[in-house]
C-alpha positions in Angstrom: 4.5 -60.5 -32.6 1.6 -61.1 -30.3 3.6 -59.5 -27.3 4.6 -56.5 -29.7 0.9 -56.0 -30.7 -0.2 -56.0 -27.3 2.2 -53.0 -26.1 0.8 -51.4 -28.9 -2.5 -51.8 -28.1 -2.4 -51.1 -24.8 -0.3 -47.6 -25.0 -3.0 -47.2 -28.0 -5.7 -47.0 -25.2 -3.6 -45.1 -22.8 -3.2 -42.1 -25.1 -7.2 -42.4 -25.8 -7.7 -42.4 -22.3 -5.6 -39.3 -21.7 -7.8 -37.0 -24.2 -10.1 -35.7 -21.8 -8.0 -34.7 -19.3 -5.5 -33.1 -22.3 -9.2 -31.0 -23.0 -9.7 -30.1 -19.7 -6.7 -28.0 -19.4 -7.5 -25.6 -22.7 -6.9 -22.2 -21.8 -9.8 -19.9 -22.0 -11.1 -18.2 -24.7 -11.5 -14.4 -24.7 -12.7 -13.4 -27.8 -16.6 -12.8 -26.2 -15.4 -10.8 -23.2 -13.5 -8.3 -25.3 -16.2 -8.0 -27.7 -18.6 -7.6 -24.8 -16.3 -5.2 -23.0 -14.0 -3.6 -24.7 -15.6 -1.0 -26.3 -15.9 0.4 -22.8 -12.4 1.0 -22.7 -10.6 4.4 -23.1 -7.4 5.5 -23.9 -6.4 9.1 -21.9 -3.7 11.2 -23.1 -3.1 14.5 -21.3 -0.7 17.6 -21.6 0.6 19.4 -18.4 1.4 22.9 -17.6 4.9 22.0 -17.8 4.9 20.8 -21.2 3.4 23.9 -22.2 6.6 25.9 -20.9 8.6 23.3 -22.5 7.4 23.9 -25.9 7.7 27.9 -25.5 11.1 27.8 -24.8 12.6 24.7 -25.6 16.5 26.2 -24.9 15.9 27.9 -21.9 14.7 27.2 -17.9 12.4 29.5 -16.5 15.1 29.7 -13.5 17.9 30.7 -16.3 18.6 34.8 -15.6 17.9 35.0 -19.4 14.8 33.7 -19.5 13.1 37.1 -19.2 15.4 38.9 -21.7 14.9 36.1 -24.6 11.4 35.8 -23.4 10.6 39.7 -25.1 12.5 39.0 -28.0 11.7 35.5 -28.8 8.0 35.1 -29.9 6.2 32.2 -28.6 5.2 29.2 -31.0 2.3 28.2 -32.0 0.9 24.7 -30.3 0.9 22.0 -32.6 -2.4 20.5 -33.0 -1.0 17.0 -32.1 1.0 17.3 -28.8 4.9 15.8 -28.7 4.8 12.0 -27.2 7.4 13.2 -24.8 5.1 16.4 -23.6 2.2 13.5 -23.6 1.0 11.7 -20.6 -0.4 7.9 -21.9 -2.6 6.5 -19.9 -6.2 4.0 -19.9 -9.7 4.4 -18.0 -13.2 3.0 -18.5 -16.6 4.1 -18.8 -19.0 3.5 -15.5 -22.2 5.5 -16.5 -23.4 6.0 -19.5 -23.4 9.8 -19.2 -19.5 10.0 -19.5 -18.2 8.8 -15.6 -14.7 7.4 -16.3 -12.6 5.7 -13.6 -8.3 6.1 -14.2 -5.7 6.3 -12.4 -4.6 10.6 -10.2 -1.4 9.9 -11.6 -2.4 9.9 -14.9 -4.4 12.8 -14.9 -1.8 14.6 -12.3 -1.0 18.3 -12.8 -2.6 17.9 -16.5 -3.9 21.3 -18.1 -5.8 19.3 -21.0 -7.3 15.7 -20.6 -8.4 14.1 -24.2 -10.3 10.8 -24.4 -10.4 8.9 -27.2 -13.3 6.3 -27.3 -12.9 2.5 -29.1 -15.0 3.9 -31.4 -12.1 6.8 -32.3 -14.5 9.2 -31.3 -12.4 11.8 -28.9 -13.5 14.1 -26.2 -12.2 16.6 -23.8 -12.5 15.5 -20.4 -13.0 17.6 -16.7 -11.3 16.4 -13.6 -14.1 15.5 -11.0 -12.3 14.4 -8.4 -8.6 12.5 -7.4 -7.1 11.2 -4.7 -3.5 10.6 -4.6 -3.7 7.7 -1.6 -5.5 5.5 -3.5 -4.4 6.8 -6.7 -7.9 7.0 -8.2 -9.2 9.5 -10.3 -12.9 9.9 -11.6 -13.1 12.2 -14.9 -16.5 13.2 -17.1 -16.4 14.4 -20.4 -19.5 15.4 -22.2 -21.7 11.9 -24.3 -24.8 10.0 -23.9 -25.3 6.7 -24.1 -22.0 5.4 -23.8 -21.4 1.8 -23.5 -20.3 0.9 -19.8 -18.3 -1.7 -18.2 -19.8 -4.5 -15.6 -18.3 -4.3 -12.1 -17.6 -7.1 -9.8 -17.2 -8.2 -6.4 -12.8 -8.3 -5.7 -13.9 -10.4 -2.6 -14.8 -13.7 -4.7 -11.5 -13.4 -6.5 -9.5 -16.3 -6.2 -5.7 -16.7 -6.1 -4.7 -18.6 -9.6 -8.3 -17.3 -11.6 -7.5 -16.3 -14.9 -8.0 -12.7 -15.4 -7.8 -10.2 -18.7 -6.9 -6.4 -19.1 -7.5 -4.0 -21.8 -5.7 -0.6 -22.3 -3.0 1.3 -23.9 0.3 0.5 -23.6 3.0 2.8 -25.1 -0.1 4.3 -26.8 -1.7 1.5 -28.3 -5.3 1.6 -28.6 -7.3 -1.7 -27.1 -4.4 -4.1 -26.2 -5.8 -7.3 -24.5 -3.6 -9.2 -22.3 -4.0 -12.1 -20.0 -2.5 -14.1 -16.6 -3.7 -15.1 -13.4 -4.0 -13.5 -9.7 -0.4 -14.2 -8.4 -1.9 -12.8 -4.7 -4.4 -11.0 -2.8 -4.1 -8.1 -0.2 -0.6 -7.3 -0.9 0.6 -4.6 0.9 3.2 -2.7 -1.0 5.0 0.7 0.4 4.0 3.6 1.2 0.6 2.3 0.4 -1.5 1.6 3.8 -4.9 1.8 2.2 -5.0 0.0 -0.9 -5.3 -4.0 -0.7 -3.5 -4.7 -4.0 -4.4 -7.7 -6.6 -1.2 -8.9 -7.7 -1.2 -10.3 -11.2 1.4 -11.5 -13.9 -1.1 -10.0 -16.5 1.2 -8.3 -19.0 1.4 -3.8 -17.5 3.3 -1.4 -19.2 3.2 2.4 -19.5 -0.1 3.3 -20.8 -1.8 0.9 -19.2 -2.4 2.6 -15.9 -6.1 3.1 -15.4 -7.0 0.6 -17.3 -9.8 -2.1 -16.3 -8.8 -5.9 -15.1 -12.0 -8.3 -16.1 -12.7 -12.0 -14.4 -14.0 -14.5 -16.6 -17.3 -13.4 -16.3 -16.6 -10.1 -18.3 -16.5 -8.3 -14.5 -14.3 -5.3 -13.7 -12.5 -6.4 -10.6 -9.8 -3.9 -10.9 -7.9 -0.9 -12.1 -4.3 -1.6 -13.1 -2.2 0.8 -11.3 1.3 -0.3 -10.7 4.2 -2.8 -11.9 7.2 -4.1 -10.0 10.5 -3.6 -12.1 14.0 -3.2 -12.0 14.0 -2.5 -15.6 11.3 0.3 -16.2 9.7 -2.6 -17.9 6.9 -5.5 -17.1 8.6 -8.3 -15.0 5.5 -10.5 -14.4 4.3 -8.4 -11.0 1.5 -6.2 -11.1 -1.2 -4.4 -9.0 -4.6 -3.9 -9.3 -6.6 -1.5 -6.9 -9.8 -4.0 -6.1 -12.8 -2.0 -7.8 -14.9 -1.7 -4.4 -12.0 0.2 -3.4 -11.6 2.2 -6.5 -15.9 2.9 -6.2 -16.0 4.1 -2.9 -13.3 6.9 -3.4 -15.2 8.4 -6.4 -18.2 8.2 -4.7 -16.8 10.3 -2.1 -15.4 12.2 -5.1 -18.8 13.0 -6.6 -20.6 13.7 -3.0 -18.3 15.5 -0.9 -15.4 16.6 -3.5 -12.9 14.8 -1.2 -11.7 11.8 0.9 -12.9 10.6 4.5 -10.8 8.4 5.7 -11.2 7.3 9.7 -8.3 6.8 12.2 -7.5 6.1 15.5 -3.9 7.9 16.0 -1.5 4.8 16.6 1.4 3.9 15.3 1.9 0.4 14.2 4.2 -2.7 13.4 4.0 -6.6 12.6 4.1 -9.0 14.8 6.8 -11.4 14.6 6.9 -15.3 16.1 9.5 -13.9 18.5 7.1 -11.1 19.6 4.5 -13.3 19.7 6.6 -15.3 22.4 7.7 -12.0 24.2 4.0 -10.7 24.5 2.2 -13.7 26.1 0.1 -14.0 22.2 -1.2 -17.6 21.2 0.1 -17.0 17.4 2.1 -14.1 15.2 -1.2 -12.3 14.4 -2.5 -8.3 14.7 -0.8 -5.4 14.8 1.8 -4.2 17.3 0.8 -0.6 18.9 4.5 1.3 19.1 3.1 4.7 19.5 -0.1 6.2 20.6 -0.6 9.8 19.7 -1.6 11.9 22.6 -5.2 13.1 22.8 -6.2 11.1 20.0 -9.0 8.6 19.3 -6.8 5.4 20.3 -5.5 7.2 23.5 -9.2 7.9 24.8 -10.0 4.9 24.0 -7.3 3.4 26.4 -5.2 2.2 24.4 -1.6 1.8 25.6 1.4 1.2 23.7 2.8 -2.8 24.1 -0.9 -3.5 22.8 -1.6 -5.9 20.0 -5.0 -5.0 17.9 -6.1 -8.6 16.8 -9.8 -7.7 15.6 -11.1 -4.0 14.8 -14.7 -3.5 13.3 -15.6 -7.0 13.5 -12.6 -8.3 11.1 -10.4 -9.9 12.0 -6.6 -8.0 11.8 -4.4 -11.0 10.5 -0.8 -8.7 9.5 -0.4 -5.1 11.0 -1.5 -3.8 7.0 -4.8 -5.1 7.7 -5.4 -2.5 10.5 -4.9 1.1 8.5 -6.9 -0.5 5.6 -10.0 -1.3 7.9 -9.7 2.2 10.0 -9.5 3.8 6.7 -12.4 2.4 5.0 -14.8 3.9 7.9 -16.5 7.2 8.1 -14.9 9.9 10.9 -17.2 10.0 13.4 -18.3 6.3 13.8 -18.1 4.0 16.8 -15.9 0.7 16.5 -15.4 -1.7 19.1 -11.8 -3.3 18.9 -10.1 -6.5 20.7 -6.6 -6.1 21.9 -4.3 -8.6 23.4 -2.5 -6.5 27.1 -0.4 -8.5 29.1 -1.4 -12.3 27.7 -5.2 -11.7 27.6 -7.5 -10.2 25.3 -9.5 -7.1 26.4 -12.3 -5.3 24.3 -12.4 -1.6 23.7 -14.7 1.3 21.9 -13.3 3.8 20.0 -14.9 6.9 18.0 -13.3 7.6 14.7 -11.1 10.1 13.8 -10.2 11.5 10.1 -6.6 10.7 9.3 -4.1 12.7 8.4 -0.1 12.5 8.8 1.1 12.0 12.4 3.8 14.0 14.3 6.1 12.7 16.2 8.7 14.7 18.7 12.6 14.9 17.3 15.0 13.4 19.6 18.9 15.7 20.8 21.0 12.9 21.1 23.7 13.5 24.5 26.9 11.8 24.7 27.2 10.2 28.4 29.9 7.8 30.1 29.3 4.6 29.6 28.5 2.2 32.3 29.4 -2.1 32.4 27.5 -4.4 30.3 25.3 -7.2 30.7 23.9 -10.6 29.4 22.2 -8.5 26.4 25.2 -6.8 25.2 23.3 -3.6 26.0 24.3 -1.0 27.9 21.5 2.0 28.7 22.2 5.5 30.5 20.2 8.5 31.6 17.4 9.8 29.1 18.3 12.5 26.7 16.4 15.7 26.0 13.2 15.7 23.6 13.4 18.8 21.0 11.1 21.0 21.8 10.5 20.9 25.7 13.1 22.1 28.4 12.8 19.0 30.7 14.3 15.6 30.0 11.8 12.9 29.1 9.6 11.3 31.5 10.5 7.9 30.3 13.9 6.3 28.5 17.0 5.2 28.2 19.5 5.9 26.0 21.7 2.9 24.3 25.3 3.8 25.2 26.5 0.2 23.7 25.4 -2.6 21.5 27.2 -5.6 21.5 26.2 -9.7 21.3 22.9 -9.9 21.2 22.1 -6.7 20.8 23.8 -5.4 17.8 22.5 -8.9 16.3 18.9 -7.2 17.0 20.0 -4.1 15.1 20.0 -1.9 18.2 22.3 1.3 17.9 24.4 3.7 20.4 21.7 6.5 20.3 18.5 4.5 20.3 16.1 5.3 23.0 14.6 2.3 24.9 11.3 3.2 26.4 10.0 0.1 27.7 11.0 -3.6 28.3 8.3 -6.5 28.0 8.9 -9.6 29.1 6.4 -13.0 29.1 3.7 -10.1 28.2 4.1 -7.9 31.2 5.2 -4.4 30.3 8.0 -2.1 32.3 8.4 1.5 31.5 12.0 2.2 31.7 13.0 5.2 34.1 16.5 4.3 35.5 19.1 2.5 34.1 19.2 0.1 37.5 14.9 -1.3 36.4 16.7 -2.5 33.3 19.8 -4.1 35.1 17.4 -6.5 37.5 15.0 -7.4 35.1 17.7 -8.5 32.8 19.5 -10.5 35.7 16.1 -12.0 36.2 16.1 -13.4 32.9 17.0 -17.5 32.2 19.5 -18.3 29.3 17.3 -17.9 26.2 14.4 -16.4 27.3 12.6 -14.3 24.8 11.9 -10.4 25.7 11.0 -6.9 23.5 12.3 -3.6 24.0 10.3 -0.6 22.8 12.7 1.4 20.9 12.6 5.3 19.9 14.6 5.8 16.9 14.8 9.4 15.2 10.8 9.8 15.0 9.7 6.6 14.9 9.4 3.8 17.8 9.0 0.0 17.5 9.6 -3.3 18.9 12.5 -5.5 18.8 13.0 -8.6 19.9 16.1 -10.2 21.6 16.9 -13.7 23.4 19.2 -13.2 26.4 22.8 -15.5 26.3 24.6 -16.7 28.5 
């Protein structure tokens, strides 16, 4: 009995012992923040131009040949005073002055004819478009109030990965629907999206939430939820925030000069892998890749030459090749910038004077069909240069890929690819006549790393290739 009591007795303690730590892990409570904040919180529904045909003539497309003849006989109805949820755009925003400033998402106020705002309060309000910009996907609206409760921003910088955070909005149309998770990741790049350093969360997002504010624990915005991952249509556990520094400097620009400034420097850009690394004399897998410089532009007179690797730009560092267009972007046209770039094994520091971006051009390659000549340890097999659309000459530098096999094909390359350039232990060799590759390539030990620079439809980049035997 003794022995018995003792267990007894002594997991008695343990359990004791183990109620602190079981307190520790409470999850937060969020009653005060939403209080505090969510009467800040809007919900936007809009109707578009196209909704408006919709409703005339339900039956009929404007492209139908009998849209015109039923168009003087049938009269047009009346709007309802409510508009259809399928002719209704769903969306949330939040108040940032007290004088009616509300930050949302462009796409939810995109192509809209009428913008209504309803407030926590169920007051609603007609809103005007001040500004949007579909890069960022930030859109700053007004509508006419005074003294309007506002939201409290933050700083996105001090977020940490696995904080809780808490968003309010709309989804499917409900008013003021709180939901809660943590920051899954910082800086994520997603694409088609160069500008914008995400906050991934797997805070609860679905349709109607767009726009809508993320808070910290501190009651701090530190985000507009803008996107969701899904294979479904529905929430899957990722989504995006834009950081709100982000989000505040585009409507600032939006209220001052009615559009967006973005800087650039005119290069085309790719990551750097381990192998390219090893190809490119670099001490780690770090910065972003230069595959293309644009002629004549900011990069190019700053002597910048393709093969280079941008590893700091502005005084920040450029970790991944995303890093680069976001910290070009953020600075005004027109501004100096001194950048570090790794040519040849070695760093080297330039000064560059900002352009303003917009979408580069690149020339269209004719493809030529050529005899083929033998192949080598590569698998790879280059002829004569083919003629660039557009000019009467063939190009100055280039060979084409006649065959891909081994090696080769294992590094994706394909009969018609253009190889421009060959690097190997960081020294760069433009590539003129098919005989250049042939020695360099017997040069080459069993295994050795190397890069080619490879023209592909309109686009060039690096690829990386180990020789065999």
């Amino acid at each position: 009995m003794n022995r018995m009591f003792r267990t007894s007795l002594l997991a008695l303690l343990l359990c004791v012992s183990a109620l602190p730590a079981l307190a520790a892990v409470n999850l937060p409570d969020f009653t005060a923040l939403v209080e505090r904040q969510g009467t800040a919180v809007v919900n936007i529904s809009t109707i578009s131009n196209t909704s408006q045909k919709a409703r005339a003539f339900p039956e009929l497309d404007e492209g139908d040949p009998m849209f015109d003849f039923f168009r003087r006989i049938v009269p047009r109805q009346p709007r309802s005073p409510q508009p259809e949820p399928d002719n209704e755009s769903l969306g949330s925003g939040f108040i940032i002055s007290s004088d009616g400033f509300i930050l949302t998402n462009a796409h939810v106020v995109e192509d809209a004819e009428e913008i209504l705002v309803r407030l926590a309060d169920k007051r609603e309000y007609r809103a005007r478009v001040i500004g949007a910009d579909a890069r960022s996907d930030v859109a700053l609206i007004q509508i006419e109030a005074k003294g309007l409760p506002k939201v409290t921003l933050g700083e996105p910088e001090h977020l940490k990965v696995g904080e809780w955070v808490l968003a309010i909005g709309s989804p499917f149309g409900f008013d003021q629907t709180v939901t809660a998770g943590i920051v899954s990741a910082k800086d994520r790049s997603l694409p088609d999206e160069n500008f914008v350093p995400f906050i991934q969360t797997d805070v609860a997002i679905n349709p109607g939430n767009s726009g809508g504010p993320l808070f910290n624990l501190k009651g701090e915005v530190i985000g507009i939820n803008s996107q969701i991952y899904s294979r479904t249509g529905g929430f899957m556990g990722l989504s995006f925030a834009i950081p709100i520094d982000v989000a505040m400097d585009v409507q600032q620009q939006l209220r001052t000069h009615g559009r967006i400034q973005r800087g650039r420097i005119g290069v085309a850009i790719q990551e750097v892998t381990v192998d390219l690394a090893g190809s490119f004399g670099l001490p780690k897998a770090s910065g972003a890749l230069v595959s293309a410089v644009e002629p004549d532009s900011p990069a190019a007179r700053a002597g910048v030459v393709r093969g280079d690797v941008i590893v700091r730009f502005d005084r920040r560092n450029v970790d991944k090749s995303s890093d680069l267009p976001r910290i070009v972007a953020a600075r005004r046209p027109g501004t100096r910038a001194e950048m570090v770039v790794y040519r040849e094994g070695a760093p080297k520091e330039l000064k560059v004077t900002l352009g303003e971006w917009r979408d580069p051009q690149t020339p269209r390659v004719r493809k030529t069909s050529v005899p083929s000549s033998t192949g080598n340890r590569l698998g790879l097999v280059l002829i004569k240069p083919p003629m660039i659309r557009g000019r009467d000459q063939p190009a100055a530098q280039g060979l084409m890929v006649d065959r891909a096999e081994g090696p080769a094909a294992r590094a994706s390359l394909q009969v018609g690819d253009t190889v421009l350039a060959v690097i190997v232990g960081g020294k760069q060799t433009v590539l003129a006549k098919p005989e250049v590759f042939e020695r360099i390539v017997a040069e080459l030990k069993e295994g050795q790393q190397l890069s080619l620079l490879v023209l592909r439809g309109e686009a060039t980049s690096f690829v990386s290739l180990r020789a065999g035997k």
